[in-house]
VMD Tcl script that draws the C-alpha trace (Angstrom):
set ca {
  {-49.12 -29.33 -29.94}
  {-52.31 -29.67 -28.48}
  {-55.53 -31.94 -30.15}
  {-56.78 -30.82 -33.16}
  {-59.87 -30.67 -31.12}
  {-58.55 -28.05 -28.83}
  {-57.23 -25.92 -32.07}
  {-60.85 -26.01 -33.44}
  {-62.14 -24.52 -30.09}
  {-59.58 -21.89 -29.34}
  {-59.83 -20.69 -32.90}
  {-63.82 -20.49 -32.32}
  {-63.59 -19.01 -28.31}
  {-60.83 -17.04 -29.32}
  {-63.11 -15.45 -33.05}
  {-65.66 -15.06 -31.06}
  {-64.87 -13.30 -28.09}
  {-63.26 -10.75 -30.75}
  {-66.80 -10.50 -32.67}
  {-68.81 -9.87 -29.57}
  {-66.22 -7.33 -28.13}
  {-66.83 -5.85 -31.90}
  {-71.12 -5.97 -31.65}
  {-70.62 -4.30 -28.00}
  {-68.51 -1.53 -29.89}
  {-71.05 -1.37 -32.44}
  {-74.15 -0.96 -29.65}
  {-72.22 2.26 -28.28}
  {-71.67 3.95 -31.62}
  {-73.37 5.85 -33.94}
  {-75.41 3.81 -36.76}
  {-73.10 5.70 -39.76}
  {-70.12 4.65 -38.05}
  {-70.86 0.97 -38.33}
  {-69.63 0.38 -40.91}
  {-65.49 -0.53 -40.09}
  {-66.93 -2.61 -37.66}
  {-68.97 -4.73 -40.02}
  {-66.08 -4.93 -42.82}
  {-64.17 -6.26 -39.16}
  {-66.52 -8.77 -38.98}
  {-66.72 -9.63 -42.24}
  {-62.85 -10.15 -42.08}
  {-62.94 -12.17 -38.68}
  {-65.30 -14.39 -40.60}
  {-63.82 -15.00 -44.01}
  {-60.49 -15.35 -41.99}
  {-62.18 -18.24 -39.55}
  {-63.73 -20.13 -42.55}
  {-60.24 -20.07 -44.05}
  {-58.28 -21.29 -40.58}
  {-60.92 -24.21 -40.52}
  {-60.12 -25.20 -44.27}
  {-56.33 -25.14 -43.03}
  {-56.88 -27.23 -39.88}
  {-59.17 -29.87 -41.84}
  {-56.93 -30.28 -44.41}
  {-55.27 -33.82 -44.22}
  {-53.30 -34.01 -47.46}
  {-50.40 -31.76 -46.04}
  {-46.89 -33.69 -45.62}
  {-45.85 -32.69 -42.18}
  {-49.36 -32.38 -40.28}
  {-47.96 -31.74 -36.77}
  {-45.50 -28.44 -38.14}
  {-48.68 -27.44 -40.49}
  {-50.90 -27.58 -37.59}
  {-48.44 -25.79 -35.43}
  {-48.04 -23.01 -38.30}
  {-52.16 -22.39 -38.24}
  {-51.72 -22.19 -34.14}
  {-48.97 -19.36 -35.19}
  {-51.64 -18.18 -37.82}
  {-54.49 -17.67 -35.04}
  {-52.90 -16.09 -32.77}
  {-51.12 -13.52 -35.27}
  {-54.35 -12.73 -37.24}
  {-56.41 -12.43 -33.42}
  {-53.45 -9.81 -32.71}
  {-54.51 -8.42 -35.79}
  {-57.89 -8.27 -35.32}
  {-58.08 -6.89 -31.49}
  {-55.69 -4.29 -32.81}
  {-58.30 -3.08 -35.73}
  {-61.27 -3.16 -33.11}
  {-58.64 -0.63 -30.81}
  {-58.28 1.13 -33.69}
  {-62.02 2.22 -34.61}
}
mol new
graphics top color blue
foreach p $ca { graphics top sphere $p radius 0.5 }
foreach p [lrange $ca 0 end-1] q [lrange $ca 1 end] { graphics top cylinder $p $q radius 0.2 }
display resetview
């Protein structure tokens, strides 16, 4: 397991890659079709505010295997996410 450091900025490279890749989708499409991409966004957000919360959190028992469970987290919900922004 890497620095908690280097979890903070993958989670944040990784977000917001997938949020410009999303405004670049947005640029090409119609204005009434924005909308999926915005609730996207809206998810990628809400879903990085909650990640941080989880990575700050210092009251956990096992902090390596919790930290190593958000890593798992990040990656599945970016998965996630890219496959939504395929998807519109």
């Amino acid at each position: 397991m890497g620095s908690i450091k280097n979890l903070k900025k993958d989670l944040n490279n990784v977000y917001g890659e997938i949020i410009d890749a999303v405004m670049i989708h947005q640029e090409t499409m119609a204005p009434e079709d924005q909308t999926k991409s915005e609730a996207l966004v809206d998810d990628i957000i809400a879903s990085f505010d909650d990640l941080v919360e989880k990575i700050n959190n210092k009251s956990v028992e096992k902090r390596a295997s919790h930290l190593k469970s958000v890593q798992i987290e990040v990656e599945k919900q970016s998965n996630d996410f890219i496959e939504r922004l395929n998807n519109l």
